[in-house]
Each structure stands twice: as structure tokens, then as C-alpha cells.
N, C-alpha and C positions, 0 to 999 in steps of 0.2 A: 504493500500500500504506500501511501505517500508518507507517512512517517518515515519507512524504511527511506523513504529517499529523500530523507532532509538530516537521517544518522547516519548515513552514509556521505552528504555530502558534509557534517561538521567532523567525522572521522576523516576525511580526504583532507578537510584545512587543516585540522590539526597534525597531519602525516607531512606537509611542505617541506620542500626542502630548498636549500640554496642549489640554484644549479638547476632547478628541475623547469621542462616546458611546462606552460602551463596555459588556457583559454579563456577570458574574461568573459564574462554574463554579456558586453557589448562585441562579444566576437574580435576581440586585440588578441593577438599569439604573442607570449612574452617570456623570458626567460627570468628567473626570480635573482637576484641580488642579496636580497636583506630580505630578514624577516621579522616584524618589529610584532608587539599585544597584536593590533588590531589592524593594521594594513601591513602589504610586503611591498618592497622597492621592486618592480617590472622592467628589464631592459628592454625596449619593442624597436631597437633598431641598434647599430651601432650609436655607443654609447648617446643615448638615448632614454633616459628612465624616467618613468615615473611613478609618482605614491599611487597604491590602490587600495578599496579597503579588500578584506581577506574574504568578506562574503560576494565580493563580486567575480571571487576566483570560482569559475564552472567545474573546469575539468582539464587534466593532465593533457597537454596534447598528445596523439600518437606518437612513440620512437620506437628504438631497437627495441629500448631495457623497458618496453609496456607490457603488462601482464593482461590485456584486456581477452585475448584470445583466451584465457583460463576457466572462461564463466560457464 
């Protein structure tokens, strides 16, 4: 149900990592920086960044090291 996917997605913000792609709620492909309480620093081009808050992070982009195929 929709629970499961709102504990799913505050398990996913709490899992961020530096370094990790990742897909903003307005569709920005970004690579994270920093990661501060409540927003993370976003690189979305050569250097490039800006503050976002952490609930407008959607979803990890696809790479190598994605586990999405495991479901």
C-alpha cells in the first residue's frame, strides 16, 4: 500500500550516501556532495551544486552498482 511507499522512501533518504546518483521529485539527475539534517548538496553539472531538501530526493538513478533488478 502507500505506506509501504512513503517507509520505503524515508528508508532510501536515510541510506544517502556521498557519491551516490540520485533523481529529484522535479526530475534534476544529481550527484550528492554533502549531506547535511535536512537537505544534501547536489552537483547537477560540472561543479555546479546546489542545496536541496532531502525529501525532494525521488530515487537513486540507475548504474552498475543498482540493485533494482533484485525485486
Amino acid at each position: 500500500g502507500l505506506g509501504d511507499v512513503y517507509k520505503r522512501q524515508a528508508n532510501f533518504r536515510k541510506s544517502l550516501q556521498v557519491n551516490q546518483k540520485v533523481i529529484t521529485a522535479g526530475g534534476i539527475h544529481g550527484i550528492i556532495k554533502e549531506i547535511n539534517d535536512n537537505d544534501v548538496v547536489l552537483e547537477i553539472a560540472s561543479n555546479v551544486k546546489i542545496h536541496i531538501d532531502k525529501n525532494s530526493i525521488f530515487a537513486a538513478a540507475a548504474d552498475a552498482n543498482s540493485s533494482q533488478a533484485s525485486k
